[in-house]
VEXGUZA-67649 format. One record per residue: y, x, z of N, C-alpha, C, O in turn; residue in three letters. Coordinates in Angstrom, 3 decimals, padded with zeros to 6 digits, m for minus. Layout:
N
<node><n_yy>Y</n_yy><n_xx>X</n_xx><n_zz>Z</n_zz><ca_yy>Y</ca_yy><ca_xx>X</ca_xx><ca_zz>Z</ca_zz><c_yy>Y</c_yy><c_xx>X</c_xx><c_zz>Z</c_zz><o_yy>Y</o_yy><o_xx>X</o_xx><o_zz>Z</o_zz><residu>Ala</residu></node>
...
***
This chain:
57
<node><n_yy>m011.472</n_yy><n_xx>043.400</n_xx><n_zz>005.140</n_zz><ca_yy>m010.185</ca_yy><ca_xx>043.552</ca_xx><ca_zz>005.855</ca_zz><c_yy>m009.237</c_yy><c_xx>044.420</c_xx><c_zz>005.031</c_zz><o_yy>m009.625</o_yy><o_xx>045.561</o_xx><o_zz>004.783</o_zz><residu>Unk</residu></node>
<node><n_yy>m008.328</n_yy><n_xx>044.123</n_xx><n_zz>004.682</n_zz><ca_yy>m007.269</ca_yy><ca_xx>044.399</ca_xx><ca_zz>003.560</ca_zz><c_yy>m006.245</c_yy><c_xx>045.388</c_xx><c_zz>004.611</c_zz><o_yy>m005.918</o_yy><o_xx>045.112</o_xx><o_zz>005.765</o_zz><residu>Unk</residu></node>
<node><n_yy>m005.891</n_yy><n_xx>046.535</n_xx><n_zz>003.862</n_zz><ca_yy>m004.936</ca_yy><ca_xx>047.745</ca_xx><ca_zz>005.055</ca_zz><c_yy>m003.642</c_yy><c_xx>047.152</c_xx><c_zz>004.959</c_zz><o_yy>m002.995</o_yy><o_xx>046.531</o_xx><o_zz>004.115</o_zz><residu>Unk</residu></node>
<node><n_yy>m003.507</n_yy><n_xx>047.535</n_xx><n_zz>006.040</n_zz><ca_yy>m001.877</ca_yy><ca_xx>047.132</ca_xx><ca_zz>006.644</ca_zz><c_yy>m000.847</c_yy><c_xx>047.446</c_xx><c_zz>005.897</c_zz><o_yy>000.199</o_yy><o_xx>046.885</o_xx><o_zz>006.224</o_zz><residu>Unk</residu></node>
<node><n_yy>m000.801</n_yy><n_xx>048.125</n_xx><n_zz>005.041</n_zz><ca_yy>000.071</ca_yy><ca_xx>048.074</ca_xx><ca_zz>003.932</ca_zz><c_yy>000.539</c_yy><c_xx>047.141</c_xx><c_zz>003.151</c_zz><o_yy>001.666</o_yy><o_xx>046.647</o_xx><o_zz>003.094</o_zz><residu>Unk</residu></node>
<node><n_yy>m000.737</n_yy><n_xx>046.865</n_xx><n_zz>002.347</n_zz><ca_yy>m000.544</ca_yy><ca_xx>045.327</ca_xx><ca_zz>001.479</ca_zz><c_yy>m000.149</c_yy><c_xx>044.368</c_xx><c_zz>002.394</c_zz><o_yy>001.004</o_yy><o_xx>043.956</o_xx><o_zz>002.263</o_zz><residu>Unk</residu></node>
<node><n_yy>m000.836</n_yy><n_xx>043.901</n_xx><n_zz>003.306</n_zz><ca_yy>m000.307</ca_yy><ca_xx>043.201</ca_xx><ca_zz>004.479</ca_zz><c_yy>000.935</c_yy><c_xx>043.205</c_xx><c_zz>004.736</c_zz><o_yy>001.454</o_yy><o_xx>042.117</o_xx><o_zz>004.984</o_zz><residu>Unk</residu></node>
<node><n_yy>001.606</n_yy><n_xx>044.194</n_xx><n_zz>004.749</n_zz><ca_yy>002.854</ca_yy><ca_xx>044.199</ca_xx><ca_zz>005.488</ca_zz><c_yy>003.772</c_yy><c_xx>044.057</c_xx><c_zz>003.844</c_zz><o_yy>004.854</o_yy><o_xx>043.500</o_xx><o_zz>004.026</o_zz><residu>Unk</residu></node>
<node><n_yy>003.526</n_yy><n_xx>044.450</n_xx><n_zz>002.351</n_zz><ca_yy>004.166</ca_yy><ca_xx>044.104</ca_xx><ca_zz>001.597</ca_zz><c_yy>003.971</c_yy><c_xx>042.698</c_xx><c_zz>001.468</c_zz><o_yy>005.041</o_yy><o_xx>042.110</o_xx><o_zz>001.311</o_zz><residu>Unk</residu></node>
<node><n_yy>003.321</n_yy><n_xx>042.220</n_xx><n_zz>001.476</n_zz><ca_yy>002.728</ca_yy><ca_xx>040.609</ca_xx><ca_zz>001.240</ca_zz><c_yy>003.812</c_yy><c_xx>040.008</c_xx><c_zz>002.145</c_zz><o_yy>004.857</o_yy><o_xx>039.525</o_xx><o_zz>001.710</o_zz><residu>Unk</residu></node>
<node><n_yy>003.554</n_yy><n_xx>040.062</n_xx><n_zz>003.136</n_zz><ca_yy>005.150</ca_yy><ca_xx>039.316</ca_xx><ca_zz>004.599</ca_zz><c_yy>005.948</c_yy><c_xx>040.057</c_xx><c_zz>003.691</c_zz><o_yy>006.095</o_yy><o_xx>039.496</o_xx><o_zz>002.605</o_zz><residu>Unk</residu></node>
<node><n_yy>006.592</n_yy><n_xx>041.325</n_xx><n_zz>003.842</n_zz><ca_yy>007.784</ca_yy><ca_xx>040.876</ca_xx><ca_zz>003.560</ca_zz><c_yy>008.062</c_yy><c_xx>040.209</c_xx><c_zz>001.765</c_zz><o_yy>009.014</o_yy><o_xx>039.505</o_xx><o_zz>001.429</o_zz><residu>Unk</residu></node>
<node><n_yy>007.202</n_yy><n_xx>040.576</n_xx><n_zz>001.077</n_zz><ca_yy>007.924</ca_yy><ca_xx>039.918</ca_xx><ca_zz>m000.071</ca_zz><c_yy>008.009</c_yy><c_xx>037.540</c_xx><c_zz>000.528</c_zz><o_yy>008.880</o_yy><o_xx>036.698</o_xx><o_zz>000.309</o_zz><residu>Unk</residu></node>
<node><n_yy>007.122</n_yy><n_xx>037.480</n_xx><n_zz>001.000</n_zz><ca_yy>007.356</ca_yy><ca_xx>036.161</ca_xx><ca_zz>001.508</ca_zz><c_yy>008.713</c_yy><c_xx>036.124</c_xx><c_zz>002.478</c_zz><o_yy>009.480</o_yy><o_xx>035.161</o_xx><o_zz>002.504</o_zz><residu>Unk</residu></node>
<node><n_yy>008.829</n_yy><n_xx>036.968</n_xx><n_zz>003.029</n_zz><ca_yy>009.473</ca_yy><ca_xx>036.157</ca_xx><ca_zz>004.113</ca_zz><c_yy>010.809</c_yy><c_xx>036.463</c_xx><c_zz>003.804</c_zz><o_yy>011.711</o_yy><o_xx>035.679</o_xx><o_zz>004.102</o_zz><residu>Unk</residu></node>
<node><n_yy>011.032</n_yy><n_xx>037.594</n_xx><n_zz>003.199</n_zz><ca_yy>012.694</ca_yy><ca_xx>037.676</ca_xx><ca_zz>001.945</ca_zz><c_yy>012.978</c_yy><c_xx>037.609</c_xx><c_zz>000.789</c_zz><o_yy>013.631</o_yy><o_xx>038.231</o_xx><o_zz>m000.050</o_zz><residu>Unk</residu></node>
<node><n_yy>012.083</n_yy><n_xx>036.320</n_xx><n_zz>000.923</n_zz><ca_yy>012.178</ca_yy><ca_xx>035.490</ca_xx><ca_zz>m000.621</ca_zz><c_yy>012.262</c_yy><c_xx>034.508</c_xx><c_zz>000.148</c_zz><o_yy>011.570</o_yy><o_xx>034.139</o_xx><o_zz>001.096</o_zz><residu>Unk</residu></node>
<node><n_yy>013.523</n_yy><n_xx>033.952</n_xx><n_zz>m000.523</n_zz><ca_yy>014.084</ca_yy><ca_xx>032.576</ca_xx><ca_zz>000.325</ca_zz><c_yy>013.580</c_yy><c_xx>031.747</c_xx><c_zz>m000.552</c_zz><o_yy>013.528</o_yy><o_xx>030.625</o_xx><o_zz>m000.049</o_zz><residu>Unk</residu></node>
<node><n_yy>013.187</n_yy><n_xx>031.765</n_xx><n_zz>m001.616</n_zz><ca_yy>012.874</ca_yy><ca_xx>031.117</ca_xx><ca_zz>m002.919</ca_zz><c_yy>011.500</c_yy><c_xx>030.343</c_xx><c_zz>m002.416</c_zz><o_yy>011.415</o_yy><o_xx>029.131</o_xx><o_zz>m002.222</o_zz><residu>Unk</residu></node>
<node><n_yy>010.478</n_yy><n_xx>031.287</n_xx><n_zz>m002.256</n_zz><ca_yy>009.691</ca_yy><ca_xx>031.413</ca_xx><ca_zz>m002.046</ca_zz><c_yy>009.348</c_yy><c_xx>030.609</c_xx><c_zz>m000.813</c_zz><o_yy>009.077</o_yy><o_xx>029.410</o_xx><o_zz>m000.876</o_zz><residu>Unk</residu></node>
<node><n_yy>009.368</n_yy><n_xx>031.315</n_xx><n_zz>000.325</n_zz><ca_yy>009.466</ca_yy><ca_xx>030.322</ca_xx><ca_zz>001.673</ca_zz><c_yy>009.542</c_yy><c_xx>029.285</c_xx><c_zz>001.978</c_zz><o_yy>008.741</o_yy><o_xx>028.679</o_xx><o_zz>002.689</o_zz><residu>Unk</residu></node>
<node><n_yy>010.993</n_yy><n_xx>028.685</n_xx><n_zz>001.266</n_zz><ca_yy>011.591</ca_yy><ca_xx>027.097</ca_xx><ca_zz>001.245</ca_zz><c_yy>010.386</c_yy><c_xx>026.579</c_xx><c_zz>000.246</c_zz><o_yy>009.929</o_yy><o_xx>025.457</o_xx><o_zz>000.463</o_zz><residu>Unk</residu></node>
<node><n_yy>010.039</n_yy><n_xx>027.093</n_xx><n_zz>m000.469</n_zz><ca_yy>008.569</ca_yy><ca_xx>026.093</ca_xx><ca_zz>m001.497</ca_zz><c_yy>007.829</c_yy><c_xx>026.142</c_xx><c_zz>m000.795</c_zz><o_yy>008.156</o_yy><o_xx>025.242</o_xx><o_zz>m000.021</o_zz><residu>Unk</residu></node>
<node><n_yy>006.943</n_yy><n_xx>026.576</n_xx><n_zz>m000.417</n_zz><ca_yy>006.136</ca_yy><ca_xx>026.913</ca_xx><ca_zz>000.574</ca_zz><c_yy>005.814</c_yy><c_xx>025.604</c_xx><c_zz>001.919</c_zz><o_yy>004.921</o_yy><o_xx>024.812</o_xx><o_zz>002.224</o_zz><residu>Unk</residu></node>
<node><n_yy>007.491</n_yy><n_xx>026.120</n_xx><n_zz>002.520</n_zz><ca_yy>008.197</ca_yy><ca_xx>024.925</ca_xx><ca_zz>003.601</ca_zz><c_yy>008.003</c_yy><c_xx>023.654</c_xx><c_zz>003.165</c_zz><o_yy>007.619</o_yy><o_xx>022.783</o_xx><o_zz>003.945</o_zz><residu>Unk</residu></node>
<node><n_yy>008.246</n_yy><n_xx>023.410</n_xx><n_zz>001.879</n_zz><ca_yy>008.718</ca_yy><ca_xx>021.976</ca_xx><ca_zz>001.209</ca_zz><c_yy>007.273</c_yy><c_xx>021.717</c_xx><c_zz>000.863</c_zz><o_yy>006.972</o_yy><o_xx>020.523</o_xx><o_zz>000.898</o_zz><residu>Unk</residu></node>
<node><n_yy>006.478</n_yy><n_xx>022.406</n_xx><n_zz>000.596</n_zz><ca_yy>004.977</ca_yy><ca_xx>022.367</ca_xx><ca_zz>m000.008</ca_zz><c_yy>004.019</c_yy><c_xx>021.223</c_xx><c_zz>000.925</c_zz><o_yy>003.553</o_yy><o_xx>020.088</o_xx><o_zz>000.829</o_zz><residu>Unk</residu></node>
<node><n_yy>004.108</n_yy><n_xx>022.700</n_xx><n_zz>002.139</n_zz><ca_yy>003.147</ca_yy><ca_xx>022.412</ca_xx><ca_zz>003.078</ca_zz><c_yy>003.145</c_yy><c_xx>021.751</c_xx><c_zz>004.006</c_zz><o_yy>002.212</o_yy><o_xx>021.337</o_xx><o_zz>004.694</o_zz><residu>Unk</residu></node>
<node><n_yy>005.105</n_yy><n_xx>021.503</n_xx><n_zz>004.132</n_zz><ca_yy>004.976</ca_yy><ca_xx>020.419</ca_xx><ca_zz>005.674</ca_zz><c_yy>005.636</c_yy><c_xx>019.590</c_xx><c_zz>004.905</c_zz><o_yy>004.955</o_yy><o_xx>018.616</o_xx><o_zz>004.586</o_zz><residu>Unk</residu></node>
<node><n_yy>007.012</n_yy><n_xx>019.605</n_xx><n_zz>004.362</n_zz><ca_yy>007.624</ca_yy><ca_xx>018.851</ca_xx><ca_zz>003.977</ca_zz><c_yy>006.952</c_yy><c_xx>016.803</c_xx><c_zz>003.270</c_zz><o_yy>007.149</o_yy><o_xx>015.595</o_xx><o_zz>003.411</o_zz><residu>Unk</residu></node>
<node><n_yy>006.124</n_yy><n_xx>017.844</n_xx><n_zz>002.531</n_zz><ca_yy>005.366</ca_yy><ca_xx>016.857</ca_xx><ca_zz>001.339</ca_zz><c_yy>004.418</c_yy><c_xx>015.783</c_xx><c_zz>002.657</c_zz><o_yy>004.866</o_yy><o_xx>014.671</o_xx><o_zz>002.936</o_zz><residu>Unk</residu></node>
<node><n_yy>003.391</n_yy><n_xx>016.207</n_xx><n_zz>003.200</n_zz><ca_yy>002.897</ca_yy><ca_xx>015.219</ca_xx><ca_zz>004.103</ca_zz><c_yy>003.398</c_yy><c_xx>014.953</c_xx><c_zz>004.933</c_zz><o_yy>002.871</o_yy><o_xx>013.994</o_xx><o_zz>005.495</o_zz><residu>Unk</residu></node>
<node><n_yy>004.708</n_yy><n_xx>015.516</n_xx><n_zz>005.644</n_zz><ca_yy>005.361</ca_yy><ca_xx>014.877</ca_xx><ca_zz>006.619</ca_zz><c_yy>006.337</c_yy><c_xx>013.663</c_xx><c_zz>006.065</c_zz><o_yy>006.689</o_yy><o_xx>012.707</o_xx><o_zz>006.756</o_zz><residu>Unk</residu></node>
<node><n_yy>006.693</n_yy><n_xx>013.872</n_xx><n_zz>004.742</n_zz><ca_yy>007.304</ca_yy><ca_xx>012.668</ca_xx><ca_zz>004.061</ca_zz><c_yy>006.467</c_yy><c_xx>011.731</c_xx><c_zz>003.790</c_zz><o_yy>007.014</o_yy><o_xx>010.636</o_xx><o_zz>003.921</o_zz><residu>Unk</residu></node>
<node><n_yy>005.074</n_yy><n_xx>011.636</n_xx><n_zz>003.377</n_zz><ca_yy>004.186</ca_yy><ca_xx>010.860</ca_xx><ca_zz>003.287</ca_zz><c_yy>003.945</c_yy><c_xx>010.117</c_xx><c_zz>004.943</c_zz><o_yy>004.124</o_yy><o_xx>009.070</o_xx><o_zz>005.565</o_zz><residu>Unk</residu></node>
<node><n_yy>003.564</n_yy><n_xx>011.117</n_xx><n_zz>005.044</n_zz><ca_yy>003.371</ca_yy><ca_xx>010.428</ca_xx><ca_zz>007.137</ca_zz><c_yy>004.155</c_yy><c_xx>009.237</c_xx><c_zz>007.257</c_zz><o_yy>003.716</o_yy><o_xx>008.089</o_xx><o_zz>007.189</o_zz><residu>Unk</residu></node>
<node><n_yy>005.426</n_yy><n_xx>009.605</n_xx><n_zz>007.451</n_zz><ca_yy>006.832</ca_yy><ca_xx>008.761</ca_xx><ca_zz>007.569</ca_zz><c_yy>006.591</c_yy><c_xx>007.805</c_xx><c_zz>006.998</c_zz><o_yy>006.110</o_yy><o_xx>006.961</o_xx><o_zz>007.754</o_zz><residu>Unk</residu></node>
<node><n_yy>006.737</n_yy><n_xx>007.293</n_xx><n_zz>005.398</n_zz><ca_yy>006.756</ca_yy><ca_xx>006.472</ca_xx><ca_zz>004.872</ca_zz><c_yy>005.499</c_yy><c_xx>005.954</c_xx><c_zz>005.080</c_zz><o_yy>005.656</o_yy><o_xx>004.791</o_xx><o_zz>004.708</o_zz><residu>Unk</residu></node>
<node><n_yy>004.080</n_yy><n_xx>006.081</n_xx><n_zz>005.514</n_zz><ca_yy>003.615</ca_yy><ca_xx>005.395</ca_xx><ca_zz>005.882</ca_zz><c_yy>003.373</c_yy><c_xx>004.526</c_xx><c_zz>007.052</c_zz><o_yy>002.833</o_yy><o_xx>003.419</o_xx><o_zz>007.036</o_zz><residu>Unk</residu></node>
<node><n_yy>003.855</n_yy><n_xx>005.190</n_xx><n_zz>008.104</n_zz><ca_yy>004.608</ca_yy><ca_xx>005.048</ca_xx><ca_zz>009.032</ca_zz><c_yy>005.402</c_yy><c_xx>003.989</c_xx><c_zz>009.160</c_zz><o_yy>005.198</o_yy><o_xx>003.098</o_xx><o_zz>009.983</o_zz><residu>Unk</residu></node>
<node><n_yy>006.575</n_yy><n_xx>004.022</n_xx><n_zz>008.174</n_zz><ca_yy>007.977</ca_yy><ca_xx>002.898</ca_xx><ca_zz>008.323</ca_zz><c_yy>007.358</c_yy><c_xx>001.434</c_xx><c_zz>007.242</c_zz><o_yy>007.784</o_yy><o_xx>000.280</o_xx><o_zz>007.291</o_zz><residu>Unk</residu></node>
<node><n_yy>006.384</n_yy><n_xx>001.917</n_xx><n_zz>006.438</n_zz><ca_yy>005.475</ca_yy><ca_xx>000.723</ca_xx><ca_zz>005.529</ca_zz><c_yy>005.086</c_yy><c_xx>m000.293</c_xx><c_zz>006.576</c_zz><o_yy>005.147</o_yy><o_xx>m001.520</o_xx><o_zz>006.499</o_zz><residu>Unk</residu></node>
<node><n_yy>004.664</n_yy><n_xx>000.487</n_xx><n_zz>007.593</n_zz><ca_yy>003.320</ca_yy><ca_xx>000.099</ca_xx><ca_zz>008.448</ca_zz><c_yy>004.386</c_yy><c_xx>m001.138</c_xx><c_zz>009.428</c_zz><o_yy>004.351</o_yy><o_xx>m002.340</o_xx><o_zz>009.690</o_zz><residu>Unk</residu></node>
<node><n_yy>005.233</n_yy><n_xx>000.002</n_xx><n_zz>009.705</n_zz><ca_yy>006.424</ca_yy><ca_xx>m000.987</ca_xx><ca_zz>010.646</ca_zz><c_yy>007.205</c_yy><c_xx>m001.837</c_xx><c_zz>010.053</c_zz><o_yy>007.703</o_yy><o_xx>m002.467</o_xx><o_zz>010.986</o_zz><residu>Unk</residu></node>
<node><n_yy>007.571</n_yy><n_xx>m002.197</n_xx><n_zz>009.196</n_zz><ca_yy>008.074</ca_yy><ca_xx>m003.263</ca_xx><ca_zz>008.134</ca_zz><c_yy>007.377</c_yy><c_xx>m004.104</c_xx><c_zz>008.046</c_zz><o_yy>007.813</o_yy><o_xx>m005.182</o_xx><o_zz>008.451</o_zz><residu>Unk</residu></node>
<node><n_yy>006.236</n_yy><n_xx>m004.081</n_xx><n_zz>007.596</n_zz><ca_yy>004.649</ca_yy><ca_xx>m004.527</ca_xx><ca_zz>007.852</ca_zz><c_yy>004.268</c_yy><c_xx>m005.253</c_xx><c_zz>008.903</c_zz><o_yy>003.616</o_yy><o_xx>m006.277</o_xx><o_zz>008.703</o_zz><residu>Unk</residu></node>
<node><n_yy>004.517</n_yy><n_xx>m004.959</n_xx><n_zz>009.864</n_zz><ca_yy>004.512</ca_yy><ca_xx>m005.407</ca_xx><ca_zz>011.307</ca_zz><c_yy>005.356</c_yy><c_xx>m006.279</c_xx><c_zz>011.696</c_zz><o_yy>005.007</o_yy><o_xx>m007.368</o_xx><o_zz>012.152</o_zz><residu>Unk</residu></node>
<node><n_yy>006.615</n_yy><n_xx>m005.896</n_xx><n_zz>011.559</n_zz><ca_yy>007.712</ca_yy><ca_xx>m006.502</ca_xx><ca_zz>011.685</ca_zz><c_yy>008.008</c_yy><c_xx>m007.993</c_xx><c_zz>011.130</c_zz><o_yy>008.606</o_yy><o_xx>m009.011</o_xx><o_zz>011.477</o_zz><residu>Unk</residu></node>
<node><n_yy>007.161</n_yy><n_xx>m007.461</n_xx><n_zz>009.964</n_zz><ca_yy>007.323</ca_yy><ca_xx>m008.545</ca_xx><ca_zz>008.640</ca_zz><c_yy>006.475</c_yy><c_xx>m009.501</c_xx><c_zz>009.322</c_zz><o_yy>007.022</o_yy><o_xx>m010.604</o_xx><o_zz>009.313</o_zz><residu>Unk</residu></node>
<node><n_yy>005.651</n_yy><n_xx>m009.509</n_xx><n_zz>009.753</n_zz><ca_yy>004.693</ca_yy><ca_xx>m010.628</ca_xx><ca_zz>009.702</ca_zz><c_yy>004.452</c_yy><c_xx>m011.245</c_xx><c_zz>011.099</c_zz><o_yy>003.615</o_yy><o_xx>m012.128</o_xx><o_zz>011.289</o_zz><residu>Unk</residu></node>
<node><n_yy>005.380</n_yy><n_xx>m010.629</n_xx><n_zz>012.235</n_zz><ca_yy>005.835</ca_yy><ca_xx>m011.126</ca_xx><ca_zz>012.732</ca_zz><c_yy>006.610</c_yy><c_xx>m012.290</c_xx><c_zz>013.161</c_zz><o_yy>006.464</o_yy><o_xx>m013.211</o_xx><o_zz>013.965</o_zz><residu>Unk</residu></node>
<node><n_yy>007.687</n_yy><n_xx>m011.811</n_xx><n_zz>012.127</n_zz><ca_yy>008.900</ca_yy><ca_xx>m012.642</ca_xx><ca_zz>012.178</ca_zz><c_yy>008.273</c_yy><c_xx>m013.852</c_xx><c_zz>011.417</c_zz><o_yy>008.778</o_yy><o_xx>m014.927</o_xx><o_zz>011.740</o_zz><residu>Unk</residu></node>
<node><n_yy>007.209</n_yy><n_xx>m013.921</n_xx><n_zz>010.407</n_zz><ca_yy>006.963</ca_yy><ca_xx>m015.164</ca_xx><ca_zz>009.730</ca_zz><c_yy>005.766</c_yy><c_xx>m016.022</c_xx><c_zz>010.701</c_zz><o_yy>005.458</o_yy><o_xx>m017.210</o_xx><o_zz>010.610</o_zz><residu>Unk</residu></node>
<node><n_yy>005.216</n_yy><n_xx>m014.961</n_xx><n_zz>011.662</n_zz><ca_yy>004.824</ca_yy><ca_xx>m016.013</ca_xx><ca_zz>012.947</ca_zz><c_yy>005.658</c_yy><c_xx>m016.854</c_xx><c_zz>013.676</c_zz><o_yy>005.598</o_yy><o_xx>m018.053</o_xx><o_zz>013.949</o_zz><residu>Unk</residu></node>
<node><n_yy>006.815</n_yy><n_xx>m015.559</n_xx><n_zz>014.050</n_zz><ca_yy>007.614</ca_yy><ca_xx>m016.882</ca_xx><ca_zz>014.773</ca_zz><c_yy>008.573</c_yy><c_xx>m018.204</c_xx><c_zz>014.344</c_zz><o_yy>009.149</o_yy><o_xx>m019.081</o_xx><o_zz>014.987</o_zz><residu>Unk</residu></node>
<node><n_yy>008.405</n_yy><n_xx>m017.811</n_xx><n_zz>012.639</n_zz><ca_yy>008.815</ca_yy><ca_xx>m019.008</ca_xx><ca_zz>012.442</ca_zz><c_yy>008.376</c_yy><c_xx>m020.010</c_xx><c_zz>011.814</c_zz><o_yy>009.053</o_yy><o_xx>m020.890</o_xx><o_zz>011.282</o_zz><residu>Unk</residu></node>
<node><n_yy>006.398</n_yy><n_xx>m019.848</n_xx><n_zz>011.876</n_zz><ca_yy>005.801</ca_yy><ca_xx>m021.195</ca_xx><ca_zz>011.110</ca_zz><c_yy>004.946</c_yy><c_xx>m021.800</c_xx><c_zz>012.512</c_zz><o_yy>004.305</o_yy><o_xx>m022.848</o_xx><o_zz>012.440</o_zz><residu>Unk</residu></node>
***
């Protein structure tokens, strides 16, 4: 268990570092939530797609 000191320098150098944070942000959610999506809208295109060539053969 690490003292509340380092702890508390550790937050704040993260959390007023905008630099920092936004990578972080962009890292950890950003990156698989953009993946999600696009697999997601693949999937529904996909769907869509092969649909529409049911209803018209």
């Amino acid at each position: 268990m690490p003292d509340t000191y380092s702890v508390n320098l550790v937050i704040t150098c993260f959390v007023f570092n905008p630099y920092i944070t936004t990578w972080l942000i962009r890292c950890f959610l950003f990156n698989p939530l953009h993946k999600f999506l696009q697999i997601q809208r693949d999937r529904f295109f996909r769907y869509r797609h092969k649909s529409t060539i049911n209803m018209f053969t």
